[in-house]
KOLPATI-305968 format. One record per residue (C-alpha): x, y, z. Coordinates in pm, whole numbers, plus 50000, padded with zeros to 5 digits. Layout:
BEGIN
+-------+-------+-------+
|    c1 |    c2 |    c3 |
+-------+-------+-------+
|     X |     Y |     Z |
...
+-------+-------+-------+
This chain:
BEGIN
+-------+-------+-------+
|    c1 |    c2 |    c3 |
+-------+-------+-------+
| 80328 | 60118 | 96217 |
| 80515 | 59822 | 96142 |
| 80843 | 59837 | 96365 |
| 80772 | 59996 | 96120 |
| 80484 | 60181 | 95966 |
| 80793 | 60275 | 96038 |
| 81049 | 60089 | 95895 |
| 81391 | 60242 | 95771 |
| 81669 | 60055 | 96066 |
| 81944 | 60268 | 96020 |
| 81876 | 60686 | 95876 |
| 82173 | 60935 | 95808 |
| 82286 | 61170 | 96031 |
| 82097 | 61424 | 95881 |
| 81739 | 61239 | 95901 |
| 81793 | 61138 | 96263 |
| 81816 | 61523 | 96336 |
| 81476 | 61570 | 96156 |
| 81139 | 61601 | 96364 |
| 80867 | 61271 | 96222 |
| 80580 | 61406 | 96078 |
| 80343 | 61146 | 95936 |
| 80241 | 61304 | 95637 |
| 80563 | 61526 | 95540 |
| 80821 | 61268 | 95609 |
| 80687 | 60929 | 95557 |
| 80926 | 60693 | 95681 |
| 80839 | 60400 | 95843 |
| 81037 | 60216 | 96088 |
| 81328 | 60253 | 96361 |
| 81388 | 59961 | 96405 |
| 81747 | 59841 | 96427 |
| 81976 | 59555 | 96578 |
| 82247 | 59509 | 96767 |
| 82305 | 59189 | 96743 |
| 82339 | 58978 | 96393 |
| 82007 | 58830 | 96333 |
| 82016 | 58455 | 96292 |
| 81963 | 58215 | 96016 |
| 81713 | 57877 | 96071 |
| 81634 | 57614 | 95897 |
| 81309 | 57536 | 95861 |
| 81084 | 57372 | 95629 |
| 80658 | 57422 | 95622 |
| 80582 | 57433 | 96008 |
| 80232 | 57272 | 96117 |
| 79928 | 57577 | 96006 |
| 79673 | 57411 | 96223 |
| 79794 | 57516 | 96557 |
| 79677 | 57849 | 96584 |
| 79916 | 58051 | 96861 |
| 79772 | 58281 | 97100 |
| 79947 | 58628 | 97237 |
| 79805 | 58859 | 97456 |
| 79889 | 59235 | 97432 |
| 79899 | 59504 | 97678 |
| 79867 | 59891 | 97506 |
| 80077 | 60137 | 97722 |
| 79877 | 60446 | 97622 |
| 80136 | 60739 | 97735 |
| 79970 | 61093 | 97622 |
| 80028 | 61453 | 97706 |
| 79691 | 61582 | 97581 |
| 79391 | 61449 | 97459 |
| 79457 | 61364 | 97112 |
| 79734 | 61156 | 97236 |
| 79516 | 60950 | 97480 |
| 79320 | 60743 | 97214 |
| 79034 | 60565 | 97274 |
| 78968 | 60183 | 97394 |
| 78744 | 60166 | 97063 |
| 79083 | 60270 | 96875 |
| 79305 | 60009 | 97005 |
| 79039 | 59756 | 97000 |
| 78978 | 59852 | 96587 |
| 79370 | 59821 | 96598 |
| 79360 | 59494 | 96725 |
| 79107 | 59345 | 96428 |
| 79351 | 59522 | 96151 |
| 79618 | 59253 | 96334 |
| 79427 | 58989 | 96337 |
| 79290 | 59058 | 95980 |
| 79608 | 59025 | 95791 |
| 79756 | 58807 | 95991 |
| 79507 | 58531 | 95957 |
| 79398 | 58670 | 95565 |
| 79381 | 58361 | 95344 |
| 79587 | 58292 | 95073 |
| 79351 | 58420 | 94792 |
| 79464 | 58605 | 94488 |
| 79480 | 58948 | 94519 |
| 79453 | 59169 | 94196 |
| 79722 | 59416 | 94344 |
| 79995 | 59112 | 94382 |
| 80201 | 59080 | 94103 |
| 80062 | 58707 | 93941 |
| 80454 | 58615 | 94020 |
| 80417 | 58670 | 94386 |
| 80058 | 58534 | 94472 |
| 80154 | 58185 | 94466 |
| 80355 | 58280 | 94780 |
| 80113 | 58470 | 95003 |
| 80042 | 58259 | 95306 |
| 79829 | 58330 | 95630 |
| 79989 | 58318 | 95974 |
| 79836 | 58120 | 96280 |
| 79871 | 58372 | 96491 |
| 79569 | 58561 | 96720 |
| 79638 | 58861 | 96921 |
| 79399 | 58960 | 97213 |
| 79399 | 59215 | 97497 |
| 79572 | 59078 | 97786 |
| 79290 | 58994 | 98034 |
| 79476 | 58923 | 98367 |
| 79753 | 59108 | 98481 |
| 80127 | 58996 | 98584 |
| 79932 | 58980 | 98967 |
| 79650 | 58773 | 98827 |
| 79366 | 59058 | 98863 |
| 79177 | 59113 | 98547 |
| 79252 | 59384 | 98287 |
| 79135 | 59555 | 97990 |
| 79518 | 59525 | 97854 |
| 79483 | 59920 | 97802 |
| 79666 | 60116 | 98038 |
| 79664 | 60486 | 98025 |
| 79956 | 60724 | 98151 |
| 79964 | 61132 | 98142 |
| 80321 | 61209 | 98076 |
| 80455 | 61560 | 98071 |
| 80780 | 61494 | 97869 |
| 80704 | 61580 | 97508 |
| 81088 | 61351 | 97456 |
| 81043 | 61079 | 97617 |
| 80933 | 60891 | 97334 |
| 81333 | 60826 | 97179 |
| 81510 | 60914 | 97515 |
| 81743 | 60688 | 97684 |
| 81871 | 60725 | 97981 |
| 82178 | 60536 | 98158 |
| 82159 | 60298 | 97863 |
| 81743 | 60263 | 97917 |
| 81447 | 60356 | 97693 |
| 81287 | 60633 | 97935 |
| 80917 | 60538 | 97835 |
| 80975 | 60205 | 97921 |
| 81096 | 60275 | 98266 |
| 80895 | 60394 | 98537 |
| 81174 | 60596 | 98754 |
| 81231 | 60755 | 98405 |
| 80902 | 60877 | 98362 |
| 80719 | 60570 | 98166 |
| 80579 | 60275 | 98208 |
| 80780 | 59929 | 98317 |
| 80664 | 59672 | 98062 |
| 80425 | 59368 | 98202 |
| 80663 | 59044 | 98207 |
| 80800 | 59053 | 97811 |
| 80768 | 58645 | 97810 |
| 80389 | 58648 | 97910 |
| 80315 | 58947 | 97717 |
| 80351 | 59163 | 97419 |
| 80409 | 59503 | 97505 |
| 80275 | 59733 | 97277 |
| 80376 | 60187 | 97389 |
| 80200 | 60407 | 97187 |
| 80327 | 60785 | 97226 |
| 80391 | 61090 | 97068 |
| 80720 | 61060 | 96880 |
| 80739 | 61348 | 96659 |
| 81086 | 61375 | 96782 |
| 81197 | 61091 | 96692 |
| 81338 | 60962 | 96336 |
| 81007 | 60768 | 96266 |
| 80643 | 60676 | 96384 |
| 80724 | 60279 | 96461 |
| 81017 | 60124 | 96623 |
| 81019 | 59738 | 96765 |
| 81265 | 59549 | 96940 |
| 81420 | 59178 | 96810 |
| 81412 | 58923 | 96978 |
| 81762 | 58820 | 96993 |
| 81745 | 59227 | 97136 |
| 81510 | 59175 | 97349 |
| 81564 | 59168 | 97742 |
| 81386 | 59161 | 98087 |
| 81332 | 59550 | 98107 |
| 81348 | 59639 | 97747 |
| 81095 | 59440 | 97512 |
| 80817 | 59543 | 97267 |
| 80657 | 59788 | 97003 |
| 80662 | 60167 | 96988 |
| 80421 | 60349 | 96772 |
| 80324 | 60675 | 96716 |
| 79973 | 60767 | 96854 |
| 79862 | 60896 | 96459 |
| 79963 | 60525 | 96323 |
| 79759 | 60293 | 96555 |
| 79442 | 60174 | 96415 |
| 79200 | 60236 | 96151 |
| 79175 | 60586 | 96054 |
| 79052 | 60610 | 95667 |
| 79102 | 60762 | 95364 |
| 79064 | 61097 | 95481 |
| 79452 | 61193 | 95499 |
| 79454 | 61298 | 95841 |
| 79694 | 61015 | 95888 |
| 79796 | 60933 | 95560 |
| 80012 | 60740 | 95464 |
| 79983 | 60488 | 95790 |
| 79604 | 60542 | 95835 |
| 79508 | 60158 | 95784 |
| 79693 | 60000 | 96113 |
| 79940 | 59810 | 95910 |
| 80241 | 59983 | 96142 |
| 80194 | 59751 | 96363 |
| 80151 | 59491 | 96161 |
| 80549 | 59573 | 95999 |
| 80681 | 59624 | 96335 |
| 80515 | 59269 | 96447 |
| 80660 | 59120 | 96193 |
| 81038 | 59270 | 96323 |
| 80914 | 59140 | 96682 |
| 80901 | 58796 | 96552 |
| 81186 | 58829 | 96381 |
| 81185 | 58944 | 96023 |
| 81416 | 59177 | 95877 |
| 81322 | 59458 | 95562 |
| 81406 | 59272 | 95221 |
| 81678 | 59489 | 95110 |
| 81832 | 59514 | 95499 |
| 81847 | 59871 | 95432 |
| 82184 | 59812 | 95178 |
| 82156 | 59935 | 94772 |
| 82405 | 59694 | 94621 |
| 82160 | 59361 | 94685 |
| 82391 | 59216 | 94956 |
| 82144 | 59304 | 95182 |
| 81981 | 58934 | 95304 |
| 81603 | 58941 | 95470 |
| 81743 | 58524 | 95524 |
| 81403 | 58432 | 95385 |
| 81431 | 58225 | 95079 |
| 81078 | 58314 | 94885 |
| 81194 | 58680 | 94897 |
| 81375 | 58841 | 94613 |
| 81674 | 59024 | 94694 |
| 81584 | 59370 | 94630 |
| 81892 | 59640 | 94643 |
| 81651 | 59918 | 94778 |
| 81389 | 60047 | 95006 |
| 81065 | 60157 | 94838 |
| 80801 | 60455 | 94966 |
| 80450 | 60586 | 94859 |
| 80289 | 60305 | 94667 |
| 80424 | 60245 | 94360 |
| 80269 | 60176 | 93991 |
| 80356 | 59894 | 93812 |
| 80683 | 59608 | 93847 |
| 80949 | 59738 | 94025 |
| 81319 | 59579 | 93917 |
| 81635 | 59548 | 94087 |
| 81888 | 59294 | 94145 |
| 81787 | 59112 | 93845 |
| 81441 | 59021 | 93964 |
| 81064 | 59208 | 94004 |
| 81073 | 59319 | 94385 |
| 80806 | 59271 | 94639 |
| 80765 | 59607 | 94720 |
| 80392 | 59541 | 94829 |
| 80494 | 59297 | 95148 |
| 80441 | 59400 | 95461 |
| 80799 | 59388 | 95530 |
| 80839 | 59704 | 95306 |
| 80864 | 60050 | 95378 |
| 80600 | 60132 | 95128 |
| 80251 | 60344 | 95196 |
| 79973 | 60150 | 95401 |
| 79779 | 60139 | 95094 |
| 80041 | 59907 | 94894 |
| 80057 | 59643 | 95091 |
| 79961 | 59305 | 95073 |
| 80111 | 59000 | 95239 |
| 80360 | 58795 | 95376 |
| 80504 | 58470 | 95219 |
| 80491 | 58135 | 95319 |
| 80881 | 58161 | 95436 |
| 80841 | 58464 | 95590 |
| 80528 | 58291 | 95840 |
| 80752 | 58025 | 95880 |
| 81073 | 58239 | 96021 |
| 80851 | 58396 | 96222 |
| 80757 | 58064 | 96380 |
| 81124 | 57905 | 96395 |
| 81203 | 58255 | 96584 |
| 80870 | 58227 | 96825 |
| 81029 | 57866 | 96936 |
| 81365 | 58010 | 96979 |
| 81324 | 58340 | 97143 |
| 80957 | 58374 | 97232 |
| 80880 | 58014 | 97414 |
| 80638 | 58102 | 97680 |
| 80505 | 58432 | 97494 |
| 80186 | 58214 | 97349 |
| 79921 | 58241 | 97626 |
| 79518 | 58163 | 97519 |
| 79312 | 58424 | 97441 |
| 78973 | 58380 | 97654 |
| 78715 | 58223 | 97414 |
| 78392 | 58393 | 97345 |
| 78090 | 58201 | 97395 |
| 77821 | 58242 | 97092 |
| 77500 | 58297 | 97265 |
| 77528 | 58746 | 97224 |
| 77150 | 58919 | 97156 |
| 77123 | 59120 | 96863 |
| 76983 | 59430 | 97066 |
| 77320 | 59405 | 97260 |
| 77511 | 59485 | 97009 |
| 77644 | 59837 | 97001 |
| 77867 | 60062 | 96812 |
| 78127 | 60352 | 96819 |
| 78247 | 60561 | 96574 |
| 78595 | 60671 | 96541 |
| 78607 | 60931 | 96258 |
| 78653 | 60664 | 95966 |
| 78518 | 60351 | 96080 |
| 78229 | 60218 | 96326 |
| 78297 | 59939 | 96553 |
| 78033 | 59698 | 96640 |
| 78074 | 59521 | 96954 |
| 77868 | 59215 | 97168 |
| 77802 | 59179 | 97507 |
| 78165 | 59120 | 97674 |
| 78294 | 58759 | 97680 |
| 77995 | 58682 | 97411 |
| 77989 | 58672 | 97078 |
| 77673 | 58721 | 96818 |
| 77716 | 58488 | 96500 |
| 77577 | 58678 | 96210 |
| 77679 | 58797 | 95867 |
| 77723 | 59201 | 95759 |
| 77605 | 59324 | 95506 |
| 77705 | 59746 | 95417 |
| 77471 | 59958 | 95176 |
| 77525 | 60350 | 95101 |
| 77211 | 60557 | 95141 |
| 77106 | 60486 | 94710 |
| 77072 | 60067 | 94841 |
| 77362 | 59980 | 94677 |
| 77597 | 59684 | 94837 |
| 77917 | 59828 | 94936 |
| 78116 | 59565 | 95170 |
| 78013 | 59218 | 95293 |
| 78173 | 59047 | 95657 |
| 78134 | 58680 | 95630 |
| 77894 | 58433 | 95887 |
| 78140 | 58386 | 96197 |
| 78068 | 58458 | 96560 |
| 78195 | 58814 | 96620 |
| 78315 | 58970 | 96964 |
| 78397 | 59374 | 96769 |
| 78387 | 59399 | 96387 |
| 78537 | 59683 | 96227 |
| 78378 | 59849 | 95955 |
| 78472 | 59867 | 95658 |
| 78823 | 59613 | 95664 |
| 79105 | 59788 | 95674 |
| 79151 | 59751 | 95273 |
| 78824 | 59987 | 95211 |
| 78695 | 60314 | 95262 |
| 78397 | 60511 | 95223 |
| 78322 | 60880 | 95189 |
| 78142 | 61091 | 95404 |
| 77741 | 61005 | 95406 |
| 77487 | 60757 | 95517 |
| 77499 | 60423 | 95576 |
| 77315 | 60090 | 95654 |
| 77433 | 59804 | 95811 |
| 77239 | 59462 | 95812 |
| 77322 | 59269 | 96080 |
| 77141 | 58899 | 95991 |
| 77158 | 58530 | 96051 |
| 76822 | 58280 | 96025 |
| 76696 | 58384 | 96318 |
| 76731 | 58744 | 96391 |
| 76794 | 59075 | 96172 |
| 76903 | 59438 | 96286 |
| 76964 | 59739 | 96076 |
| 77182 | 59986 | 96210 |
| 77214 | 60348 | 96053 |
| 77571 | 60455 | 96051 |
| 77704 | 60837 | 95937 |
| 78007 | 60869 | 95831 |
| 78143 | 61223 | 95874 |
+-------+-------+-------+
């Protein structure tokens, strides 16, 4: 969800008995590590060089509910790139003490589009498993999913790509787990989510409380290295070993109201480092983008690849659309983009959610910040050449 939507590293005994249910036990993250993280030193790193990962999905599924669609992973993806590359604008849910310190990250994930062989790819690959444990199972020291003689799926080379299992883990202690990078090895590397916490899925509670793709997002953010604020200890010794962060002596969940205190400071329980609802949070800080980049150079050298480039030139009546239960996702002719803005009214006329002018490949709507109820919608498609009007229903 995040290594996290599912975030908490180390549970008691008795939790790590207890079968994950997204809605009735909503904790985050599995993530944990062996190894004692390191500290850098690192001042503002260069913003303009925008780094490029590609990411292969490992879709492992029992049933059909389990096998999610392309459109999911691909509205999955957006979320990523959404808040990764948000701007640093004031947000009225960040405390006024902490917006000063929201920053963007240069980072843009894709779907891998050539395999380790060099054949092209959609960077979803699709598995039928019949193990309903194989999601938290190790064998002879391995994680079974990621191990094709143990019934999964060997990962695609872990320095080329990111590799991203999505599964059924109701037996396991949460829905998101992610490996660090000092961790990390040749046969074990990645992201583990559960199937309900990837992507977009609304306000409808189905998925609640990681229905907004921000799982992954956390449990990127423990890929490239960063830690929960509070390091999982209550007596504030705990040490994220980002400097912008207040030291917070405990983990918060649901979405709180109001300034939170501990350790003798407000805590940041809205970052996306917490283990707080999908709904709460918010951003990452200038010093957390920048460990994440000292860590990239250390661990992660060769992981930055180049996402193919999409060539404006896309026809309006190309453009098509799926829905997904909770959002629609418009998408362009492959390897083309259309450059137009969006423009979202309910059925009364009224203007309920605007998508900049850029050149799109897939746009998700509404962001992942937003949701509608059920009903009738319009979108306006427009630039100063062409218009389209697409009628969406929301069920």
């Amino acid at each position: 969800m995040r290594s996290s939507y599912m975030r908490i590293l180390l549970l008691e005994g008795a939790m790590l008995a207890m079968s994950f249910q997204l809605i009735a036990q909503p904790v985050r993250c599995a993530a944990a590590s062996r190894i004692e993280p390191p500290q850098f030193s690192y001042g503002n790193l260069n913003m303009r060089n925008v780094q490029h990962f590609a990411l292969v999905f490992h879709i492992l599924y029992q049933d059909s509910s389990e096998r999610l669609p392309d459109a999911r992973i691909i509205g999955q993806l957006q979320v990523l790139n959404d808040v990764f590359n948000s701007p640093a604008s004031i947000s009225q849910h960040i405390p006024e003490e902490f917006r000063k310190l929201k920053s963007p990250a240069p980072f843009r994930f894709c779907l891998a589009s050539i395999d380790p062989n060099g054949n092209p790819t959609t960077g979803i690959l699709y598995k039928a498993i019949g193990d309903p444990g194989i999601a938290c199972r190790r064998e002879n020291g391995r994680r079974s999913l990621m191990s094709s003689s143990l019934g999964g799926q060997d990962p695609w080379d872990p320095v080329r790509y990111i590799n991203v299992y999505v599964v059924n883990r109701d037996r396991c202690p949460a829905p998101g787990e992610a490996i660090f990078p000092w961790d990390a090895n040749a046969e074990e590397d990645g992201i583990i989510l559960d199937h309900r916490a990837v992507g977009y899925s609304g306000d409808t509670g189905k998925n609640a409380p990681f229905n907004l793709g921000l799982t992954l997002v956390h449990e990127m953010g423990h890929y490239f290295g960063l830690l929960h604020l509070s390091e999982n200890l209550r007596d504030c010794t705990g040490d994220d070993l980002v400097d912008d962060t207040p030291a917070q002596g405990r983990e918060y969940f649901g979405c709180p109201e109001g300034k939170q205190f501990s350790c003798g400071s407000s805590d940041m329980f809205m970052n996306y480092m917490s283990l707080a609802d999908d709904n709460c949070l918010q951003l990452f800080t200038t010093g957390q983008v920048n460990r994440m980049r000292s860590v990239i150079e250390d661990y992660r050298p060769t992981l930055a690849s180049q996402c193919p480039l999409l060539e404006p030139g896309g026809v309006f009546d190309e453009i098509g659309w799926a829905y997904d239960g909770a959002y629609w996702l418009l998408s362009g002719k492959e390897g083309s983009c259309w450059q137009a803005r969006v423009d979202l009214f309910d059925s009364t006329g009224k203007l309920l959610w605007q998508a900049p002018s850029d050149c799109y490949g897939h746009l998700l709507i509404p962001d992942p910040h937003s949701g509608f109820p059920g009903g009738i919608y319009y979108a306006k498609i427009y630039n100063d050449q062409h218009l389209r009007t697409l009628k969406l229903i929301n069920r």
